[in-house]
NUNU-513858 format. One line per 10 residues: their letters; for each residue x negated, y, z negated of C-alpha. Coordinates in steps of 0.25 Angstrom, whole numbers, plus 2048, in hexadecimal, padded with zeros to 3 digits. Each point is the difference from the previous one (the first is absolute). Layout:
A	X:Y:Z ~ ...;
END
This chain:
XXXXXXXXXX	917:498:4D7 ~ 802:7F3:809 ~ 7F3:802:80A ~ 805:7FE:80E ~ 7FB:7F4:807 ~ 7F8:801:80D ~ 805:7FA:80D ~ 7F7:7F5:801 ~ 803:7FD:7F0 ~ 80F:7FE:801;
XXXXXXXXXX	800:7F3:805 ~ 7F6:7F9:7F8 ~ 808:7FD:7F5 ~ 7FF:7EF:803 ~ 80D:7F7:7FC ~ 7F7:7F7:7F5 ~ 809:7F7:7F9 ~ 80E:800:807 ~ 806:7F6:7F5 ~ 80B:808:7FE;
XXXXXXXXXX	80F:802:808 ~ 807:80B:804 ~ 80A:7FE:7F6 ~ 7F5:7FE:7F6 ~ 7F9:80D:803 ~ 80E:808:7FC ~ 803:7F9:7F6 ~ 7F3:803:7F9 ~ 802:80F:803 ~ 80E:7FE:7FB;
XXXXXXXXXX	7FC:7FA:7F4 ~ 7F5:80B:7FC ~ 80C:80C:804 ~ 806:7F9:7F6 ~ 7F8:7FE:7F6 ~ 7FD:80E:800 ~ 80E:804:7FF ~ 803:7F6:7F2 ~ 7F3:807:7FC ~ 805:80F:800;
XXXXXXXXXX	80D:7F9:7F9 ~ 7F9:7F9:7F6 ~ 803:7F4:804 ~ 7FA:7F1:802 ~ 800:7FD:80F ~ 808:7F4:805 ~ 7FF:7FA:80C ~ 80F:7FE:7FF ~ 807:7F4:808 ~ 7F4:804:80C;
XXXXXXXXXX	7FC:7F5:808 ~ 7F0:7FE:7FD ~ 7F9:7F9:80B ~ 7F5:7F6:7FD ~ 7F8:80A:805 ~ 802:809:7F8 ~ 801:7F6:7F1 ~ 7F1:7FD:804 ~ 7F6:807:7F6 ~ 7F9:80B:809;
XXXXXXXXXX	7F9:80D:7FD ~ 805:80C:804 ~ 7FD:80E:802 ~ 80D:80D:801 ~ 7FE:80C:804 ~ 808:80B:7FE ~ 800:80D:809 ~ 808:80E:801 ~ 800:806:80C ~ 7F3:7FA:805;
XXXXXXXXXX	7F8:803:7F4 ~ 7FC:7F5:7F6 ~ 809:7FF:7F4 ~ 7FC:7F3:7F8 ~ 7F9:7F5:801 ~ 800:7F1:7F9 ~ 7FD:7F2:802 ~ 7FB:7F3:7FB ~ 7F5:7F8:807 ~ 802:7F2:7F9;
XXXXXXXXXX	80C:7F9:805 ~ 805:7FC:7F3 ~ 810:803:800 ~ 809:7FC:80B ~ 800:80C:80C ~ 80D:807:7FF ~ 7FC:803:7F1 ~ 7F2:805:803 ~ 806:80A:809 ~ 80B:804:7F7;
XXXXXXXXXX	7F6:802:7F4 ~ 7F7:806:80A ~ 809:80A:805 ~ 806:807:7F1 ~ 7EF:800:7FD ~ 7FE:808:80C ~ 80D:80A:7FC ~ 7FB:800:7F2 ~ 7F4:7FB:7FC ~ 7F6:805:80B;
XXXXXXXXXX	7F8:809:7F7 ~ 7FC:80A:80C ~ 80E:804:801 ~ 80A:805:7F7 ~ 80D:7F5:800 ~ 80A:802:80B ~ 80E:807:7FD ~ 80B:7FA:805 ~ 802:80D:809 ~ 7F4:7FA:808;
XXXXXXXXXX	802:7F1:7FE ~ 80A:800:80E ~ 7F7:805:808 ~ 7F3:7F9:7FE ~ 7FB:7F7:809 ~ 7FB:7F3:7FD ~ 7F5:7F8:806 ~ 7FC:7F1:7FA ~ 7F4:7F9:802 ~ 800:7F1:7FD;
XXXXXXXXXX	7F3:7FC:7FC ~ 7F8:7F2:809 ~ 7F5:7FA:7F9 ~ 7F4:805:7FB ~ 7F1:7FB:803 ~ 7F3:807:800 ~ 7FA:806:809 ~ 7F0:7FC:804 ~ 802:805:80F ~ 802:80F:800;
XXXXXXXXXX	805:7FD:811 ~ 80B:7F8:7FA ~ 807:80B:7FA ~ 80B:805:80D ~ 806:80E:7FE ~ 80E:7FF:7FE ~ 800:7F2:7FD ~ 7F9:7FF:7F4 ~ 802:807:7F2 ~ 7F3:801:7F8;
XXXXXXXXXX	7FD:7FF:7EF ~ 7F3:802:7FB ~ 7FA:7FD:7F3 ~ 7F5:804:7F7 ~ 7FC:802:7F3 ~ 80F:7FE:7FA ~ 807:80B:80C ~ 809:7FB:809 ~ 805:807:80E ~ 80A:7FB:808;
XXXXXXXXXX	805:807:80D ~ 80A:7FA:80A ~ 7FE:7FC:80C ~ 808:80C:808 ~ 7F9:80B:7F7 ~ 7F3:7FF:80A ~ 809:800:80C ~ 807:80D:7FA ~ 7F4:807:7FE ~ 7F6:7FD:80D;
XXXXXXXXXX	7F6:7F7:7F6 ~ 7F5:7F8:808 ~ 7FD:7F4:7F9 ~ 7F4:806:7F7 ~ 80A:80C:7FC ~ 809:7F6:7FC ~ 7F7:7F9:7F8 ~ 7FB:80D:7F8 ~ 80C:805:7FD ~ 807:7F4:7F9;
XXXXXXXXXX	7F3:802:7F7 ~ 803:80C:7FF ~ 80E:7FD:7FB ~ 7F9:7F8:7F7 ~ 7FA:80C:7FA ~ 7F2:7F9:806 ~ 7F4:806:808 ~ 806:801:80E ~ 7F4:7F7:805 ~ 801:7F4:7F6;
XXXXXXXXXX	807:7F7:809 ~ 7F1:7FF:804 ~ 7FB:7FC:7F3 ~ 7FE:7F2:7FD ~ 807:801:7F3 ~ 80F:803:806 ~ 80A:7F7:805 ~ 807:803:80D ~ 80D:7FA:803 ~ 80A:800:80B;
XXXXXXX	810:7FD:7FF ~ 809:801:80D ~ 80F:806:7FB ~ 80E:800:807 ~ 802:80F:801 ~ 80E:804:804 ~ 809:80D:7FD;
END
């Protein structure tokens, strides 16, 4: 279940990146309705005689979510920027359907009705400042050990997490201690994302 955000929450998701247009925000939602859709068909996504910005050629991670009925239905993303966007979030979007293993793969009875939220990925640097890190601007991974979390930047908003709950729960995502974004031996780094639906 969705948790519903306080008062004082819902307007702290900050704007971080703003790289992309309107248009470029719809198409990338287009693109990943689509891509599910060829998926349920069996078939290759194509981008077909769409026009695709420069925006959206340049290679970008990306996060889709997948949502029915306000509860969490899949999802996906890369954090490398090594394919162009509108791809990312195409591939992104049939792994989030199919391949999140927390879910059983999405029917096409449901696959109208999901809604869909993509997060763009900024760069990544580590973190040596824990005041650095800003609620709702900032996404956060953590490492140790050979376990990676990663939690965007919109999952603190949505659950009222301070900066050190934050913190603790991406290691626990990790699978981790919740306190080892303490230890010495773990690397802390922060991402901004582009986060539309």
């Amino acid at each position: 279940m969705t948790p519903v955000q306080p008062p004082f929450l819902q307007s702290m998701r900050v704007k971080a990146l703003d790289m992309l247009t309107t248009e470029d925000r719809s198409s990338l939602l287009t693109i990943a309705r689509e891509a599910i859709r060829a998926a349920l068909l069996r078939q290759p996504f194509d981008p077909g005689d769409r026009h695709i910005s420069e925006a959206l050629l340049r290679p970008a991670g990306a996060f889709v979510t997948l949502e029915t009925d306000g509860e969490l239905r899949g999802c996906i993303g890369s954090i490398a920027a090594t394919e162009p966007l509108y791809l990312a979030v195409a591939r992104n979007a049939v792994s989030a359907a199919f391949r999140d293993p927390r879910f059983f793969p999405v029917t096409a009875l449901e696959a109208e009705g999901l809604a869909i939220e993509i997060s763009v990925m900024g760069p990544i640097e580590r973190v040596s400042n824990w005041e650095t890190i800003v609620i709702g601007r900032d996404g956060l991974i953590v490492r140790q050990g050979g376990r990676t979390g990663l939690l965007l930047p919109q999952v603190a908003v949505e659950w009222g997490w301070d900066r050190d709950a934050f913190l603790s729960q991406t290691c626990v995502k990790a699978g981790l201690d919740p306190r080892c974004w303490q230890d010495s031996s773990c690397l802390v780094e922060k991402f901004s994302a582009e986060v539309f639906s």
